[in-house]
C-alpha angles and dihedrals in degrees: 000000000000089000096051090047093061095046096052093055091043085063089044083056102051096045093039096041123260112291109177114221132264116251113227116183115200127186117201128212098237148015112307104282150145082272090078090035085136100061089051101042086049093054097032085055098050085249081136094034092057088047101067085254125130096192125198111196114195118197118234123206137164098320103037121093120201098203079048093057109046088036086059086043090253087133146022094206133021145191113233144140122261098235086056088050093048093053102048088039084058094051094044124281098107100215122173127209104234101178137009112206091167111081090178141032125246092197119127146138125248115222129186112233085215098067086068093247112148097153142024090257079069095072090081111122097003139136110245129198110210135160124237131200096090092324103099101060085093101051089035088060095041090056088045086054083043097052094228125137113236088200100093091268098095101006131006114220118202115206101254120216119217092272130070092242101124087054085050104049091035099257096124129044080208142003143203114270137174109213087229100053124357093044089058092049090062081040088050092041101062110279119107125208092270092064088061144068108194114200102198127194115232081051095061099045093259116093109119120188122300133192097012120162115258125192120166108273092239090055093060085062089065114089101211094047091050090053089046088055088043087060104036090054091042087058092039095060081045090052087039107048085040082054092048086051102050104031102164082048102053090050083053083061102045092048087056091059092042098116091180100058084223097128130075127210094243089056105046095047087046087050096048092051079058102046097054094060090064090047096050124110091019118115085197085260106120107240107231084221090061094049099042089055094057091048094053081051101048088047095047094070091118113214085001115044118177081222122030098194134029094275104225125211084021098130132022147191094199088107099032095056091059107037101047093034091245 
């Protein structure tokens, strides 16, 4: 098929006239998983390709910050969560949300049964595993609703790596999970569902967006580079409803561009089940409710606020409207 595909366009090219393709650079938030599936079915299909896009995907990971890279011109695009944008827009790197393909947020925290917790009010006086770099804006919001002090003196949160390992070894009463990937490695590690009460977030009033698509605002000023991101996002819903589609398939894909040999092909279908559940129901256009709500969240930290004012430009539909027809 691939095969097929180049030839065709080199035919396009020669009757049309050799355009050479548009790089696009895009950094992901993560390792390369079935979380990003999109970004690999659209490329794996020619979506890019047919586009007019040559796209280079680089894989995150624990030391790579997306706000880092595309500050220091490493990207043109990159994944993040909203929270993490927010933050580094209100410092001083204006970055815009340009497409949303994440309706919900998988966002949750793993508690043992055992600990006695039934309800958030439980926490009191708990040891709770959560992730930083950006990660912990959300948790950080749901404790101030909560009214609980994140000092020691109410809860005691411990620095989570990303693994499961202080649940597991009974550090931590709870820890930080995503529904697509942590949750399954208790799962995978001995302890059944019943072992387990999940608090997640978009159940408790505090998810905020996650995996939203990020460029540099003066960029967006530039008309190339917004017909490059029309493009790219119009190719990346393409890459992302084929994925919720196929689903097996798609973790087929994203296991073939998986350099590391990390991921197995049982986690990442299972992931990518997962997955399509928090992209459904999004036409890759960010919904203003959506974004309104996390900021409420994000501004609602008490003493302690993630962001202190209403950011402004920090979302547009310049690209989406374009791109999607909207």
């Amino acid at each position: 098929m691939k095969k097929f595909l180049t030839t065709a366009l080199v035919a396009a090219f020669a009757a049309g006239g050799a355009q050479a393709a548009d790089d696009v650079t895009l950094q992901l938030k993560w390792v390369t998983q079935a979380q990003f599936a999109g970004y690999f079915v659209a490329k794996d299909k020619g979506f890019y390709e047919e586009e007019g896009l040559n796209v280079t995907i680089l894989p995150g990971g624990p030391d790579v910050a997306p706000t880092q890279v595309i500050a220091g011109g490493g990207a043109d695009v990159v994944v993040d969560w909203m929270p993490s944008a927010l933050a580094a827009r209100e410092k001083g790197l204006p970055l815009v949300n340009i497409a949303q393909p994440f309706k919900s947020s998988g966002m949750m925290l793993t508690c043992l049964k055992e600990t006695g917790i039934t309800s958030p009010e439980d926490f009191k006086g708990k040891t709770l595993g959560v992730w930083f770099g950006g990660n912990e804006y959300p948790f950080l919001n749901w404790m101030n609703k909560l009214g609980l002090k994140t000092d020691g003196s109410d809860v005691t949160v411990l620095k989570q790596g990303f693994n499961v390992d202080p649940l597991l070894q009974k550090q931590a009463a709870c820890v930080s999970t995503m529904t697509y990937n942590e949750y399954w490695q208790v799962i995978d590690a001995g302890l059944t569902p019943e072992d387990l009460v999940v608090f997640k977030y978009e159940d408790q009033g505090v998810a905020t967006l996650e995996d939203g698509l990020y460029v540099m605002e003066e960029n967006l000023k530039d008309p190339a580079f917004e017909d490059k991101m029309v493009r790219f996002v119009r190719a990346s819903m393409k890459g992302w409803k084929y994925a919720e589609e196929n689903s097996d398939e798609a973790a087929m894909i994203v296991l073939e561009n998986d350099e590391t040999g990390a991921q197995t092909e049982n986690h990442q279908k299972r992931m990518m089940g997962e997955i399509a559940k928090l992209t459904a129901g999004s036409t890759g256009a960010l919904d203003p409710a959506d974004y309104e709500r996390t900021v409420q969240a994000l501004m609602s930290g008490g003493s302690d606020p993630v962001i202190t004012k209403m950011p402004e430009g920090a979302w547009t539909h310049q690209i989406t409207d374009k791109a999607l027809g909207g």
